[in-house]
PyMOL CGO cylinders between C-alpha atoms (Angstrom):
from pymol import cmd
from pymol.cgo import CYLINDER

trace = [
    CYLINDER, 105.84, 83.15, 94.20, 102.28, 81.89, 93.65, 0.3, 1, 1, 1, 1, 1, 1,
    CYLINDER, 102.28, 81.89, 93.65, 99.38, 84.67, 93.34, 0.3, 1, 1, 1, 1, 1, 1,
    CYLINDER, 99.38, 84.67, 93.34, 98.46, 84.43, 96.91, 0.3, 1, 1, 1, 1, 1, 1,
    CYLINDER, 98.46, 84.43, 96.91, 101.17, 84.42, 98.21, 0.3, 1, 1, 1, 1, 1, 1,
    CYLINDER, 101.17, 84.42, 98.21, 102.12, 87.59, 95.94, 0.3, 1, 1, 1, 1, 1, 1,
    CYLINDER, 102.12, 87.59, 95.94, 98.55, 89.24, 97.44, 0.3, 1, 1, 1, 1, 1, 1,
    CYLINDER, 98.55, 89.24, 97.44, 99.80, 88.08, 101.21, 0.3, 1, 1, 1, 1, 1, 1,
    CYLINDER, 99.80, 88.08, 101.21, 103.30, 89.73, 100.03, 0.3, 1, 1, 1, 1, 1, 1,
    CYLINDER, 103.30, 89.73, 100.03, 101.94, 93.09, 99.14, 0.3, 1, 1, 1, 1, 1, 1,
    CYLINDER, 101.94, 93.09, 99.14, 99.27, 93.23, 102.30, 0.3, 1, 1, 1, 1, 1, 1,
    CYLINDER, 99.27, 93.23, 102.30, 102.31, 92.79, 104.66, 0.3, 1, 1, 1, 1, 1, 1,
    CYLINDER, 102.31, 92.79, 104.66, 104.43, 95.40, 103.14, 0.3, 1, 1, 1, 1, 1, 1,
    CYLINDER, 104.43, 95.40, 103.14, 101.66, 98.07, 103.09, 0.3, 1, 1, 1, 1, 1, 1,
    CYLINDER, 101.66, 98.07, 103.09, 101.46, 97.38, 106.94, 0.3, 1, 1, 1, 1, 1, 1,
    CYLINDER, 101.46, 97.38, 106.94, 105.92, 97.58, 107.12, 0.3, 1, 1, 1, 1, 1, 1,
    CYLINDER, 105.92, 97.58, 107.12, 105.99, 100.38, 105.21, 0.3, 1, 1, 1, 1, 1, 1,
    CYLINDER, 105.99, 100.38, 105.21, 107.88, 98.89, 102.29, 0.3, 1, 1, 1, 1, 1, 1,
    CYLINDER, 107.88, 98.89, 102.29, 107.22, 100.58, 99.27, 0.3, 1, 1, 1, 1, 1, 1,
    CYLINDER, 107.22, 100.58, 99.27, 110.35, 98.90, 97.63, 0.3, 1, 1, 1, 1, 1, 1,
    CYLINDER, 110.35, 98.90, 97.63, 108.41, 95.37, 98.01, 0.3, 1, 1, 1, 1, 1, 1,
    CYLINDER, 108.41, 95.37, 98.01, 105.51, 96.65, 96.65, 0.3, 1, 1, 1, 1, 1, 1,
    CYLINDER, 105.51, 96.65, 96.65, 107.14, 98.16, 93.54, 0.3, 1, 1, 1, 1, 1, 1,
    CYLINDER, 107.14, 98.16, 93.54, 109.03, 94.87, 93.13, 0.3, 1, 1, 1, 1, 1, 1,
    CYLINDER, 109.03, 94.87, 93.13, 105.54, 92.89, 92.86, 0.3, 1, 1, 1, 1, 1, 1,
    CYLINDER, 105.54, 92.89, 92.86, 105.28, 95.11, 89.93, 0.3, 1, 1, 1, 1, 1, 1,
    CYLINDER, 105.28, 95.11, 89.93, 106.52, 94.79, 85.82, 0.3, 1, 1, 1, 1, 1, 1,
    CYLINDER, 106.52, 94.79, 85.82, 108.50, 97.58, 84.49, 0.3, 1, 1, 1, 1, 1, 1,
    CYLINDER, 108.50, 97.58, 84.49, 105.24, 98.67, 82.31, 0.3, 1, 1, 1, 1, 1, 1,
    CYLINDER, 105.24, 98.67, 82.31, 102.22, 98.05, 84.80, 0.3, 1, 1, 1, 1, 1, 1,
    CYLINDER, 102.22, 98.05, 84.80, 99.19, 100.16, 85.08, 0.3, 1, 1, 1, 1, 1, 1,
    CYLINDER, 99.19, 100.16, 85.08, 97.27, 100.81, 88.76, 0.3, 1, 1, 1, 1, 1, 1,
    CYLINDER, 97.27, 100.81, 88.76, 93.80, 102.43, 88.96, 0.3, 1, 1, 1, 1, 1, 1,
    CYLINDER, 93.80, 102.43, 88.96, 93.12, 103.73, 92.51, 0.3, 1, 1, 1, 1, 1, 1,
    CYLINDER, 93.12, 103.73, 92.51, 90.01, 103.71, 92.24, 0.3, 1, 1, 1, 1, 1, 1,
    CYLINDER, 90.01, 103.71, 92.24, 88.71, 102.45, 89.16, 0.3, 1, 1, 1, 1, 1, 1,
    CYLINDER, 88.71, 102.45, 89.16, 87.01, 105.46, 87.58, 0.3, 1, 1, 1, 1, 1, 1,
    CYLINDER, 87.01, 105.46, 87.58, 88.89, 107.80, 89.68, 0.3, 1, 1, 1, 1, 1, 1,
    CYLINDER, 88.89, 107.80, 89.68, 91.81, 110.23, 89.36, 0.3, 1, 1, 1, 1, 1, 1,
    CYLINDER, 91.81, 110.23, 89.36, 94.68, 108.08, 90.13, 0.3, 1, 1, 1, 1, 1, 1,
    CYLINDER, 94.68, 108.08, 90.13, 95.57, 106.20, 87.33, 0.3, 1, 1, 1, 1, 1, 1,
    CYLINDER, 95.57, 106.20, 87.33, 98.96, 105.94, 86.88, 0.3, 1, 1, 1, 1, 1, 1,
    CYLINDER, 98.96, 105.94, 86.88, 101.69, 103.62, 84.04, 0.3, 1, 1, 1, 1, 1, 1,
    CYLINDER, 101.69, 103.62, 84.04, 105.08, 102.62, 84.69, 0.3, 1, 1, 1, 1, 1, 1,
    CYLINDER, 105.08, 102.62, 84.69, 106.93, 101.08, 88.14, 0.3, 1, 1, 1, 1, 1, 1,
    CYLINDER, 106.93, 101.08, 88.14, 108.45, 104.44, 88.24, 0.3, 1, 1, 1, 1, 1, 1,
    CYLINDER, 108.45, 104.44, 88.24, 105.35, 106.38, 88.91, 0.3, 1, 1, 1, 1, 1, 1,
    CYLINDER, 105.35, 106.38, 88.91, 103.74, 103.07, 91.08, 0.3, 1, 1, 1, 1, 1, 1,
    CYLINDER, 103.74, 103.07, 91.08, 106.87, 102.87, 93.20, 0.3, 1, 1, 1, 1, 1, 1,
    CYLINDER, 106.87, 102.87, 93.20, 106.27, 106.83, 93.96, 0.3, 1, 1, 1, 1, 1, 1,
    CYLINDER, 106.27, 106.83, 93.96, 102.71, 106.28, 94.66, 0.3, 1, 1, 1, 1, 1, 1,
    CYLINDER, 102.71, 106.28, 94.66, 102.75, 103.77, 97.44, 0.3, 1, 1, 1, 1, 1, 1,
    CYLINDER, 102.75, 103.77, 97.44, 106.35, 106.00, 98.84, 0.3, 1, 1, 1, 1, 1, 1,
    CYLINDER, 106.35, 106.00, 98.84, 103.50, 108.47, 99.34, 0.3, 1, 1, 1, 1, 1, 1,
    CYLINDER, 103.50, 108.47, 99.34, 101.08, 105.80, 100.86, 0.3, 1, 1, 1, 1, 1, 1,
    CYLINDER, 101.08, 105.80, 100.86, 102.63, 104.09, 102.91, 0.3, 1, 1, 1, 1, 1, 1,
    CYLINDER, 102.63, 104.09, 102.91, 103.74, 107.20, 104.61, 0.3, 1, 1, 1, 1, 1, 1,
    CYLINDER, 103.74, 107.20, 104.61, 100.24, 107.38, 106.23, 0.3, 1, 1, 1, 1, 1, 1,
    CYLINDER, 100.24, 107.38, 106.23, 100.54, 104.70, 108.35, 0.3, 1, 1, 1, 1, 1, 1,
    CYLINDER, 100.54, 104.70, 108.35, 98.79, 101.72, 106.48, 0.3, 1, 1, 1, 1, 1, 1,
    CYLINDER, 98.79, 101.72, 106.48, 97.34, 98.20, 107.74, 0.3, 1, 1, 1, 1, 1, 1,
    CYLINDER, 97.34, 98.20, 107.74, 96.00, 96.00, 105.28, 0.3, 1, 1, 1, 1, 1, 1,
    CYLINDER, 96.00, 96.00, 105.28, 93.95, 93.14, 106.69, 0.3, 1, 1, 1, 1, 1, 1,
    CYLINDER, 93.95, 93.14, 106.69, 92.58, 90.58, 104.17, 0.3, 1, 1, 1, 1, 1, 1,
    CYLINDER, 92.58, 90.58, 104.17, 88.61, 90.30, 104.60, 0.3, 1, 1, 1, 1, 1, 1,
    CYLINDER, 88.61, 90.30, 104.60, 87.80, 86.88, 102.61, 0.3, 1, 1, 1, 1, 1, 1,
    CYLINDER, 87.80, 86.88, 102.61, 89.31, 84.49, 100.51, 0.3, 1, 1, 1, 1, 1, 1,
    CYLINDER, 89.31, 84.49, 100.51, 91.69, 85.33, 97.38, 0.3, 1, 1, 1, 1, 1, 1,
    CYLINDER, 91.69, 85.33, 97.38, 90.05, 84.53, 94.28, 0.3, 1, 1, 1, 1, 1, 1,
    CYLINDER, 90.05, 84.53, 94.28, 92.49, 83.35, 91.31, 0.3, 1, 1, 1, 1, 1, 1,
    CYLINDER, 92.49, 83.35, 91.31, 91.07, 82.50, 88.12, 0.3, 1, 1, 1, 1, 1, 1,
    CYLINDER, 91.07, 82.50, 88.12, 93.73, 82.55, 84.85, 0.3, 1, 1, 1, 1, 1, 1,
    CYLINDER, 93.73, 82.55, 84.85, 96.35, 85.46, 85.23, 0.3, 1, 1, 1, 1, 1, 1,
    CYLINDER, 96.35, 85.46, 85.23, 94.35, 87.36, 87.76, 0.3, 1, 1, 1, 1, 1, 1,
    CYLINDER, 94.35, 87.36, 87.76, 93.61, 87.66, 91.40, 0.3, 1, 1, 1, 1, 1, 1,
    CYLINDER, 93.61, 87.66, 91.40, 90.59, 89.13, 93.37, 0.3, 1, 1, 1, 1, 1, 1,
    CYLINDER, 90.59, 89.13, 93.37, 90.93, 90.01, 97.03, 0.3, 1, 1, 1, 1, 1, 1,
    CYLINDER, 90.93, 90.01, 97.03, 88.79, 91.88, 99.16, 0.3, 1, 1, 1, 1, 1, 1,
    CYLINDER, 88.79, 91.88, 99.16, 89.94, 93.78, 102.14, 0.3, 1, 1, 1, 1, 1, 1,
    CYLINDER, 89.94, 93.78, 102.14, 90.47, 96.44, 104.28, 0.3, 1, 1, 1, 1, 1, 1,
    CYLINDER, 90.47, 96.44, 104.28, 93.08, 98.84, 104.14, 0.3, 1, 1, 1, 1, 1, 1,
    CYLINDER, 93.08, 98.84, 104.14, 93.15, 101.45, 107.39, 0.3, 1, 1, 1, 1, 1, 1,
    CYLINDER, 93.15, 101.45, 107.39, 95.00, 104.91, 107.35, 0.3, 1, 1, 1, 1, 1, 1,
    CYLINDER, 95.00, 104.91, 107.35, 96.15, 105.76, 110.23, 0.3, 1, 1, 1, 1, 1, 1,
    CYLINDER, 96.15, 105.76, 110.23, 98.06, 108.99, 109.90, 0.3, 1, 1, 1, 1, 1, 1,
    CYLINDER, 98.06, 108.99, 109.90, 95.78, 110.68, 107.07, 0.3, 1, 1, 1, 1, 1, 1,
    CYLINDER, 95.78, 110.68, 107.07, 97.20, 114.05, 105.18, 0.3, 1, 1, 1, 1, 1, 1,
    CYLINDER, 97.20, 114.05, 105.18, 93.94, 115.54, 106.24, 0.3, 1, 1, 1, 1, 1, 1,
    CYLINDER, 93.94, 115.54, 106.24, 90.82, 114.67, 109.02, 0.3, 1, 1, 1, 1, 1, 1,
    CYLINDER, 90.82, 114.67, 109.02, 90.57, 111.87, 111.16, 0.3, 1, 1, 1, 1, 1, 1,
    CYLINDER, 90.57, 111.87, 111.16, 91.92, 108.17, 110.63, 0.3, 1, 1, 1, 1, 1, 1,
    CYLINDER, 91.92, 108.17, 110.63, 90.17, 105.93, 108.31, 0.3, 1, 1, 1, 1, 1, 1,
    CYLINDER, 90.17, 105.93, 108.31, 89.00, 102.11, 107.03, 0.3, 1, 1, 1, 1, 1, 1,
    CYLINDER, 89.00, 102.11, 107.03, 88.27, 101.80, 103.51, 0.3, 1, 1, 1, 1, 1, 1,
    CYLINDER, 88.27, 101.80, 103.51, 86.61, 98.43, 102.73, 0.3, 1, 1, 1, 1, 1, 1,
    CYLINDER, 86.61, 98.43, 102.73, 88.27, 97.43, 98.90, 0.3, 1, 1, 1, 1, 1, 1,
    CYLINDER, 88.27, 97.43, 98.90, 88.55, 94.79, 96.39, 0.3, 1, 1, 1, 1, 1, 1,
    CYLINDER, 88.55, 94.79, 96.39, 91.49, 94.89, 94.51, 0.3, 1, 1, 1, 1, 1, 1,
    CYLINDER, 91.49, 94.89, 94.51, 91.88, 92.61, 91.36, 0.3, 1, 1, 1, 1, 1, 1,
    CYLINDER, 91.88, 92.61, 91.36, 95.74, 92.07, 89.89, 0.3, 1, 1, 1, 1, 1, 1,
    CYLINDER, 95.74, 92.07, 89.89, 96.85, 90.80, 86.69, 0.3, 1, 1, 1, 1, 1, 1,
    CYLINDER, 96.85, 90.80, 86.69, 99.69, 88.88, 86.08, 0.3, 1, 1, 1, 1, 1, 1,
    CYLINDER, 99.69, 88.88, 86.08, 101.94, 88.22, 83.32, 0.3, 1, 1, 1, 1, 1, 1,
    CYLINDER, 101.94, 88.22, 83.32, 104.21, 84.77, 82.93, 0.3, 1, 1, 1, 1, 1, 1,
    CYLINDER, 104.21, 84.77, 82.93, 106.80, 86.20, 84.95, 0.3, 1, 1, 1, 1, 1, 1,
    CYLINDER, 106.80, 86.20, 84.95, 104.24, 86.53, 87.73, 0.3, 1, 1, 1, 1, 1, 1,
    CYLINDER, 104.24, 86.53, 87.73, 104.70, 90.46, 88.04, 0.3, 1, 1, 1, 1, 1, 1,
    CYLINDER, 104.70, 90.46, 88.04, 102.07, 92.45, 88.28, 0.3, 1, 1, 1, 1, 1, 1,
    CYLINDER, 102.07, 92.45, 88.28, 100.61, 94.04, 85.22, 0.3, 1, 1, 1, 1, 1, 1,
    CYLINDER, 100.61, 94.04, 85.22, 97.82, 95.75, 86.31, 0.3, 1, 1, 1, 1, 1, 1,
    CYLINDER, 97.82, 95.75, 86.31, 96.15, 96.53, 89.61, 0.3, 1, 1, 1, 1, 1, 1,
    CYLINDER, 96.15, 96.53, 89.61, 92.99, 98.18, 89.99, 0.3, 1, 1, 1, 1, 1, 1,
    CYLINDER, 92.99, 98.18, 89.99, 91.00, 99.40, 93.11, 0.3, 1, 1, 1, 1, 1, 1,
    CYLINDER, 91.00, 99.40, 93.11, 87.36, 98.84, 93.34, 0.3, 1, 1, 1, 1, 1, 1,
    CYLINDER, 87.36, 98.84, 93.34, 85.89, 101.33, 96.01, 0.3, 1, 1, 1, 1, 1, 1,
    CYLINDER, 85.89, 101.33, 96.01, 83.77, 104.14, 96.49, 0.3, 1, 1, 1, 1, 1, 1,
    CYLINDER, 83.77, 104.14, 96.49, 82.36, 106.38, 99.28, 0.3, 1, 1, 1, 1, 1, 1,
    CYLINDER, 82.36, 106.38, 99.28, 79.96, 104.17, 100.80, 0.3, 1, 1, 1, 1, 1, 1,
    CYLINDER, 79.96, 104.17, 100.80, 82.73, 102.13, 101.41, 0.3, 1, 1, 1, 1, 1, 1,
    CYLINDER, 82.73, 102.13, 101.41, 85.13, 104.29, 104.24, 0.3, 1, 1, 1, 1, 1, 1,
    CYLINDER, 85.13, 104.29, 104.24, 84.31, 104.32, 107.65, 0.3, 1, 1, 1, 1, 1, 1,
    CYLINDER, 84.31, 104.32, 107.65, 85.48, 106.85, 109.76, 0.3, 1, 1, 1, 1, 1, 1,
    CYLINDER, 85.48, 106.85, 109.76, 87.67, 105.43, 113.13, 0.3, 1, 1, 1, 1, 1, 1,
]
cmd.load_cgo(trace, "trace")
């Protein structure tokens, strides 16, 4: 699977619900920073796979806003990710760029989440 089509991949199942295709996109001993700075910062598919189980339970559509980017082993794509079905308050569009590394089996190695407050809108 090529990067993009590894971003496209993980987009999709965000919007289907399918945490198991996520955590497949994933090596046995990635990281993922949600968001960068922030208190989510988790190590291991284990605790990744649990994480999105979580997320995608509030009713997620990912919709890619520009071009990916791929330089080397990583991959830059902005876009925005809409909750639906929050735990708390009204639904939501958070405007992100994530960036992904990749190792040579083309896994995932680390993800990180580059958003802040200025960037939700509420819907």
């Amino acid at each position: 699977m090529t990067r993009q089509e590894v971003v496209k991949t993980y987009l999709k199942a965000l919007g289907d619900a399918d945490y198991e295709t996520i955590a497949s996109l994933y090596a046995d001993n990635a990281t993922l920073e949600d968001p960068v700075g922030g208190d989510i910062n988790l190590s291991g598919v284990d605790a990744i796979r649990e994480f999105y189980k979580a997320s995608v339970a509030l009713d997620l559509e990912g919709k890619l806003l520009g071009s990916i980017r791929v330089a080397g082993d990583e991959a830059l794509f902005p876009f925005e990710i809409r909750i639906n079905k929050p735990a708390e308050g009204a639904p939501m569009a958070i405007e992100v760029i994530d960036s992904f590394r990749f190792n040579e089996e083309g896994k995932v190695v680390a993800m990180k989440a580059y958003w802040g407050p200025e960037n939700i809108k509420m819907l």
